[in-house]
N, C-alpha and C positions, 0 to 999 in steps of 0.2 A: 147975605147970610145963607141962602139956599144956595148959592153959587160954591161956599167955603165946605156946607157940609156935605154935598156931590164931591168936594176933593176927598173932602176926611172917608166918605164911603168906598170911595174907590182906591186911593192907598190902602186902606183896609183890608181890601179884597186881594189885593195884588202881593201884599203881604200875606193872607192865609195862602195864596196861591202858590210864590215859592215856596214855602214852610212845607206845604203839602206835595210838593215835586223831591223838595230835598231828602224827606223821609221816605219815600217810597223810594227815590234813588239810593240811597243807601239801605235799604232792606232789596234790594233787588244785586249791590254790590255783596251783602253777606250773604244770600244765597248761591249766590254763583260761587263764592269763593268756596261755598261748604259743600255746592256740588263736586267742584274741582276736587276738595282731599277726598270726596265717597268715591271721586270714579279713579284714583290713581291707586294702582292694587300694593300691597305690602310687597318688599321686597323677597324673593324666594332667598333663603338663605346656603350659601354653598356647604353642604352638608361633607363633602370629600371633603373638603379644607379644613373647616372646623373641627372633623374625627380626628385628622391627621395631625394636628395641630396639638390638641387637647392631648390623645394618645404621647404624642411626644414630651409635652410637661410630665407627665404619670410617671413616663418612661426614666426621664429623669433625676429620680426623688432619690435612688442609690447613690448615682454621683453625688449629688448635692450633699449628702452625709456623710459620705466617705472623705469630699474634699473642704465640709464644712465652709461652703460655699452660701454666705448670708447675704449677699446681695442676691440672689436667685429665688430665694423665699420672701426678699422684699420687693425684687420685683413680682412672682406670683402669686403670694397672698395678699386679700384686701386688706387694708387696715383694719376692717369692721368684718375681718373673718370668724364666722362663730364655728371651734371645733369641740368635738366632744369623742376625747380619747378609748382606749379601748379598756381601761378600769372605771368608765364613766365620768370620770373629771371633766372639767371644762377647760380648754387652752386658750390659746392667745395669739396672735403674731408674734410678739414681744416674745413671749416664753420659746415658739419654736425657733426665733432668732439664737435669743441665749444658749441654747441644750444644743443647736449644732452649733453654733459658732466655739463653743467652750470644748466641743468632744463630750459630750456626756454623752451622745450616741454613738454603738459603733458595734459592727457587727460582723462576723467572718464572709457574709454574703446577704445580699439585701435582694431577692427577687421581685421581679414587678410583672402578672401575664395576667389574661384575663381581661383585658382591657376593655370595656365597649360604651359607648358615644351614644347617648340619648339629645339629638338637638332636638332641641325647641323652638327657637326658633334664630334670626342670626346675631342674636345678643346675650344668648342663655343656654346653657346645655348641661348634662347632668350624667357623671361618668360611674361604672364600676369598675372596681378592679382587685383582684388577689395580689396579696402580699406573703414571702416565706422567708423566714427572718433565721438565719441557721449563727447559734451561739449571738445572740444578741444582746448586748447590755447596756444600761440604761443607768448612769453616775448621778443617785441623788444629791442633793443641796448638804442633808446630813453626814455625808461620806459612802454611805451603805451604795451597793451593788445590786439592782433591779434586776433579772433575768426578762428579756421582753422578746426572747426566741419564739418560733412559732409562725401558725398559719392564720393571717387576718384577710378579713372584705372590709372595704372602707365604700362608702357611696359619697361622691365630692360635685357640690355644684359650681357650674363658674359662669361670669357673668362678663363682658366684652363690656371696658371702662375705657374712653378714650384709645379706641382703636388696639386696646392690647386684653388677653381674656386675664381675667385672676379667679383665686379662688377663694366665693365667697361663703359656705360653709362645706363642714365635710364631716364625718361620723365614721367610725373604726371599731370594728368587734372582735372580738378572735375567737375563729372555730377552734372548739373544746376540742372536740372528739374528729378530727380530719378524718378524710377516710384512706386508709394504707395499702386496700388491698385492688386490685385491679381489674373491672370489669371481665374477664377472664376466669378469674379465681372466684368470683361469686356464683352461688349454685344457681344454676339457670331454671324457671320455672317449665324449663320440655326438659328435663335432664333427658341424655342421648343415652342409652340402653349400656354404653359400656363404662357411664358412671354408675348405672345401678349394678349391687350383686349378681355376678353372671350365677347359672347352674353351675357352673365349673368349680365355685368358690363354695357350694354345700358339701356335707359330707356325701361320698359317692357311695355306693355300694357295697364296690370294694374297701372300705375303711370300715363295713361291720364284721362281725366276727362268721367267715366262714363256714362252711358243714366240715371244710377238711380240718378245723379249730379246735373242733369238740372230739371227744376222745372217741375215737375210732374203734368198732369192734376188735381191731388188733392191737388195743394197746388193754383192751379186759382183760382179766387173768383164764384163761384155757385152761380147757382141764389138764391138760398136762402138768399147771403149775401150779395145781391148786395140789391135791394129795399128791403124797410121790407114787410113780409107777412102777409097774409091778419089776419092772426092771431095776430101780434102786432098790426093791426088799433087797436084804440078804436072802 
């Protein structure tokens, strides 16, 4: 009987014994593996490629609407793109498909400048860019004729999905009031001496009424003309 419960004591022991190897071996397996993802650094993202990249889709938003080009907007926008037009609407994919693919855009010239690359990092980036829209119009569903000429900023984020970027939201405003006149032609705060009225631009001198102006003692009447003399008596 002592002899059986010396086995049962000692299998006992040799069971808590691995039990307590195994768990420490594997809290010693999660560790390391969680040092390993702290000490491998994030990838630096190629910032030239990504500008370059991004800039180029921008760049291309005229063609795409001129050649009403719908597979270019289903390849660059997400499905779950949220846009929000520049009369505050909300868009769609589906809708920007439809309005180019039917022509309901279209415009004598589609400018795109301004361009610039906010990366974040190399799965996200976040673009601006000007838009100049010259005789631009926009064929509603009711028949009617939209005017959507003009100068807009749009801010577009886009997001790197399976190796290719899209875009997944974007927002559109249009400057009211552009500005027309050209750093040049605005009045500079040192204006230069010969923006101001020179003296030369006052009345001079010469433009008041001179002493040779005012009647001269030869133009008063003389005694000769005043009575007649003695040589006109009879």
């Amino acid at each position: 009987m002592k002899k059986l419960l010396r086995i049962l004591a000692l299998t006992t022991t040799a069971l808590f014994g691995f039990t307590l190897f195994g768990c420490e071996s594997q809290q010693n397996m999660n560790t390391a593996s969680t040092n390993r993802n702290m000490a491998m650094p994030a990838a630096t993202p190629d910032k030239a490629a990504i500008e370059a990249e991004l800039t180029r889709i921008e760049n291309d938003w005229p063609r795409i609407i001129k050649e009403r080009d719908t597979a270019a907007v289903q390849r660059i926008e997400a499905d779950d793109v949220m846009l929000v037009y520049p009369d505050g609407t909300l868009g769609s994919k589906q809708r920007d498909i439809t309005d180019i693919g039917s022509g309901a855009l279209s415009a004598d010239s589609w400018e795109v400048s301004d361009v610039r690359v906010t990366v974040v990092d190399s799965d996200s980036a976040v673009v601006s860019l000007r838009s100049v829209v010259t005789n631009g119009k926009y064929k509603m569903a009711d028949g009617r004729t939209q005017n959507i000429s003009g100068q807009f900023r749009s801010i577009d984020t886009f997001a790197q999905r399976n190796g290719q970027w899209q875009l997944v939201g974007s927002a559109t405003v249009q400057v009211v009031s552009p500005a027309t006149s050209t750093p040049s032609t605005k009045a500079s705060p040192m204006a230069s001496p010969a923006m101001k009225p020179s003296p030369a631009m006052k009345p001079s001198p010469a433009m008041k009424p001179s002493p040779v102006m005012k009647s001269s003692p030869t133009t008063k009447s003389s005694p000769a003309s005043k009575a007649a003399t003695p040589a006109r008596t009879p």
